[in-house]
C-alpha positions in Angstrom: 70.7 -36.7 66.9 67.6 -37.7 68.5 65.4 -36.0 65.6 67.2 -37.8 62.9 66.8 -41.1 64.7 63.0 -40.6 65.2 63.0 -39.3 61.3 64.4 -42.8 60.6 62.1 -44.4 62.7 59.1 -42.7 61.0 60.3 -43.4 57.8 61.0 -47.7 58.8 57.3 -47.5 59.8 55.8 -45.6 57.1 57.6 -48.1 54.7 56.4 -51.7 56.6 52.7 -50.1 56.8 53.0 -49.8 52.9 54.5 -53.1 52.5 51.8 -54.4 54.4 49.2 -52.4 52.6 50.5 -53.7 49.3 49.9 -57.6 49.5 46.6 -56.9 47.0 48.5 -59.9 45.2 47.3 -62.5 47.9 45.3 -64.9 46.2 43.2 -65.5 49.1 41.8 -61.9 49.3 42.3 -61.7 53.0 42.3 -58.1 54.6 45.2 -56.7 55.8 45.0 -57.9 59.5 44.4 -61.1 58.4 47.4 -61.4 56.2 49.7 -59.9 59.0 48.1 -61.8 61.4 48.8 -65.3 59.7 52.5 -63.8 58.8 52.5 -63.5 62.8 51.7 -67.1 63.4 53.8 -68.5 60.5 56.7 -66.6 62.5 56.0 -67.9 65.7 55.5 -71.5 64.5 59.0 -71.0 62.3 61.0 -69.7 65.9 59.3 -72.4 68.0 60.4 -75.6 65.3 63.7 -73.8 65.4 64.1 -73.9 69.1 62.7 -77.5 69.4 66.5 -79.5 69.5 64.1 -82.7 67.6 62.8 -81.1 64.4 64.9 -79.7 61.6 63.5 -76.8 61.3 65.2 -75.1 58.2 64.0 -78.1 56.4 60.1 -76.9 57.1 58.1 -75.3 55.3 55.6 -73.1 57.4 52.3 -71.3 55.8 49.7 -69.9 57.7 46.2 -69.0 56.1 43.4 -68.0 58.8 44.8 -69.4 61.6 45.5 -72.9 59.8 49.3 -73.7 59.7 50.4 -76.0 56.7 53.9 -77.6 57.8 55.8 -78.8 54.4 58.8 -80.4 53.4 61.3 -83.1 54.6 62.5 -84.5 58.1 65.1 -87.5 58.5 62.6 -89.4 60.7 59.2 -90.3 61.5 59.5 -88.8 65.0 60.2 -85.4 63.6 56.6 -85.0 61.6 54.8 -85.5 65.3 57.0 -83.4 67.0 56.6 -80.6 64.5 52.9 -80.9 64.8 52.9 -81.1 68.7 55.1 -77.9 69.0 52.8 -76.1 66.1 50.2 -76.5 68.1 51.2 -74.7 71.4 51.6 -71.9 69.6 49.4 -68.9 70.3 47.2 -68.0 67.0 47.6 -71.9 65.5 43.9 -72.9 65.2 44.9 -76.1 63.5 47.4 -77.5 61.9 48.1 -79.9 58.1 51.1 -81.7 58.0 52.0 -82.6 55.1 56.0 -83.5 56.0 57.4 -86.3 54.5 60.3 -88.5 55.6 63.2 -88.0 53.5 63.8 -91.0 51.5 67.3 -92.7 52.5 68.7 -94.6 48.8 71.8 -96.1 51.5 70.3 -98.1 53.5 
């Protein structure tokens, strides 16, 4: 039992380190530990909006290109675009941050 699970294990490894491997699509020509480094970040910053109660996070956009975190999309209010930059910016790995949020336009009212 214990074989087989380390087998699996192997095998989940073997199969991220090729995923990683194979970005030779990125535009931006980063190595490898740069991509999966900024992947990192662009994860952290993504768990942190979505723990902070004020920002929407599934509305965000988050991408992450050596160390600089681009925050896109739309938030209800004003508030929310300072807030998302604020809590982007404790997190470890952010070097800076763009945000280019907009507030979503509200036609009733």
């Amino acid at each position: 039992m214990m074989k087989t699970h380390r087998m699996a294990m192997a095998a989940v490894v073997a199969l991220l380190l090729t995923a990683f491997t194979a970005h030779a699509e990125d535009p931006a020509k980063r190595s490898t530990g740069a991509y999966v480094d900024d992947k990192v970040v662009s994860t952290k910053v993504k768990a942190a909006l979505l723990k902070d109660p004020e920002v929407k996070a599934l509305q965000v956009n988050v991408e992450t290109y050596n160390g600089v975190v681009q925050l896109s999309g739309f938030v209800d209010k004003p508030e929310q675009i300072s807030r998302a930059t604020e809590v982007t910016k404790g997190v470890e790995g952010v070097k800076s941050v763009k945000n280019d949020l907009i507030v979503r336009p509200n036609p009733g009212k």
